[in-house]
C-alpha positions in Angstrom: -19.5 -80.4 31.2 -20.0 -79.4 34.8 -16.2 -78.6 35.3 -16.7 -76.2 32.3 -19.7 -74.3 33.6 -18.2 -74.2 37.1 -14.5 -72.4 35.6 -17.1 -70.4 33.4 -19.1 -69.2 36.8 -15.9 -69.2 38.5 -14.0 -67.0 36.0 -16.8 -64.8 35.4 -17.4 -64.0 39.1 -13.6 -63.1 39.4 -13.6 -60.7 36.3 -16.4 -59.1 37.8 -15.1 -58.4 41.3 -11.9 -57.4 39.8 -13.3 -54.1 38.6 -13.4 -52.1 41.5 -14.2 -47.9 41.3 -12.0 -45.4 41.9 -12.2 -42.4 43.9 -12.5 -39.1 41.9 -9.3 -36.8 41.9 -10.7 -33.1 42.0 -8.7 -30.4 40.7 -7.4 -27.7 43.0 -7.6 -24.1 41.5 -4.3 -23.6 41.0 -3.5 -26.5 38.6 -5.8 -25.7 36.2 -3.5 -23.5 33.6 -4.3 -20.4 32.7 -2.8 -19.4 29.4 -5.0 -21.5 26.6 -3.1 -21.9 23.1 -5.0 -23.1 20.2 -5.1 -22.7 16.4 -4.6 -24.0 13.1 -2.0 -23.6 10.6 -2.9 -24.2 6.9 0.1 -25.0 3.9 -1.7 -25.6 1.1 -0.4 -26.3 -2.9 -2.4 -26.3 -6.1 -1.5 -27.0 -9.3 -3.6 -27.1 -12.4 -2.4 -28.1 -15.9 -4.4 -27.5 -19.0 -3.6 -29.5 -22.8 -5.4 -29.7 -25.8 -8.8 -27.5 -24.0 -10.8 -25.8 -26.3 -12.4 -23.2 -23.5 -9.0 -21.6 -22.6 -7.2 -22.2 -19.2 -4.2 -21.4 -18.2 -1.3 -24.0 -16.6 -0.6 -22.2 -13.0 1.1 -23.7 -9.3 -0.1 -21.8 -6.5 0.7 -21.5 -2.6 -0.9 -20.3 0.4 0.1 -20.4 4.0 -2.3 -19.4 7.0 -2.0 -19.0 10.4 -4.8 -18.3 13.1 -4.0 -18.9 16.6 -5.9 -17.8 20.1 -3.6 -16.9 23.4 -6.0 -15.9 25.9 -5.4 -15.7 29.5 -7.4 -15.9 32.7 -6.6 -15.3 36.4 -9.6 -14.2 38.7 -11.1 -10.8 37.7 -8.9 -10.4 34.4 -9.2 -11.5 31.4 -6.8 -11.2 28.0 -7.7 -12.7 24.7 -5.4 -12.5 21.7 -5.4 -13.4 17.9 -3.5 -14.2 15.6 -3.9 -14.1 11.9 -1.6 -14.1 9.3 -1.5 -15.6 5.9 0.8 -15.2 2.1 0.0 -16.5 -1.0 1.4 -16.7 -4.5 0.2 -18.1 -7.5 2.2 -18.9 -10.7 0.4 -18.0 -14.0 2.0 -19.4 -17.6 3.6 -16.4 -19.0 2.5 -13.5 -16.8 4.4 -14.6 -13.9 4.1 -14.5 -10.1 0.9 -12.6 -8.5 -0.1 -12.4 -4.9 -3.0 -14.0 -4.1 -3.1 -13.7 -0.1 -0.9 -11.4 2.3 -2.8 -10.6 6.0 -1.3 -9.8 9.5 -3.8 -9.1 11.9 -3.5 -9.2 15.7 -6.2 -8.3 18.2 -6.2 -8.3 21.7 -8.7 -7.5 24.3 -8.1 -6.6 28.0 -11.0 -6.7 30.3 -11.5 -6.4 34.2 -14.0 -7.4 35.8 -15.3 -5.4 38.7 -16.7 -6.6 42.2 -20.0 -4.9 41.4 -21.6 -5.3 37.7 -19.2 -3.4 35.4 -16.8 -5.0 33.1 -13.7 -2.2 31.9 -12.4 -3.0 28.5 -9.7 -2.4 26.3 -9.6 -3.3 22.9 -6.6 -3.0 20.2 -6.1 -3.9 16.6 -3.3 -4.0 14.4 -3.4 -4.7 10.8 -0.6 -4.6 7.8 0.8 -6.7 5.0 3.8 -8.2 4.5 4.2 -6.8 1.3 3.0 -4.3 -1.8 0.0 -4.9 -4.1 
């Protein structure tokens, strides 16, 4: 019994003095990046089937896809943020065929400058369109 509570002091005491603390690593300015990328993309079916319903209903497959990413930038005193967003959709309806249900392109993008007083110059732009009629 004492040989077990001696290896138990024993092991503990090594286990302990085996975790030791690590210096921190600080980051020097220039590795931090300075394009940031993030966003989602969406794909999303839908199908819906109707027998035998009283209320009506109609039997249809359907389809979207959605894009919305951020590419901004920073270095110093400028600053450039840009979006992305985009999406199509279609949905197929028993016996009156295909209609559009989504269809979006947008970009914006802002440019600013920051001064070495208190003034911040902007410039902002937008474009928007669809992919196609309807």
């Amino acid at each position: 019994m004492k040989k077990l509570i001696l290896f138990t002091l024993l092991f503990s005491f090594c286990a302990l003095s085996a975790q030791t603390k690590e210096p921190a690593v600080e980051k020097k300015k220039d590795s931090i990046p300075k394009w940031k990328v993030h966003g989602k993309f969406t794909f999303l079916l839908n199908q819906a089937s109707f027998s035998n319903w009283l209320s009506g209903g109609q039997d249809n497959v359907s389809g979207n896809t959605t894009i919305n990413y951020d590419f901004n930038y920073k270095n110093d005193e400028w600053n450039w943020d840009n979006k992305l967003i985009t999406g199509y959709g279609l949905s197929h309806i028993n016996n009156e065929g295909y209609r559009k249900t989504n269809d979006r392109f947008e970009f914006n993008s802002l440019l600013g400058l920051k001064s070495k007083g208190y003034w911040f110059f902007s410039f902002f732009t937008n474009f928007r369109t669809q992919y196609s009629k309807g």
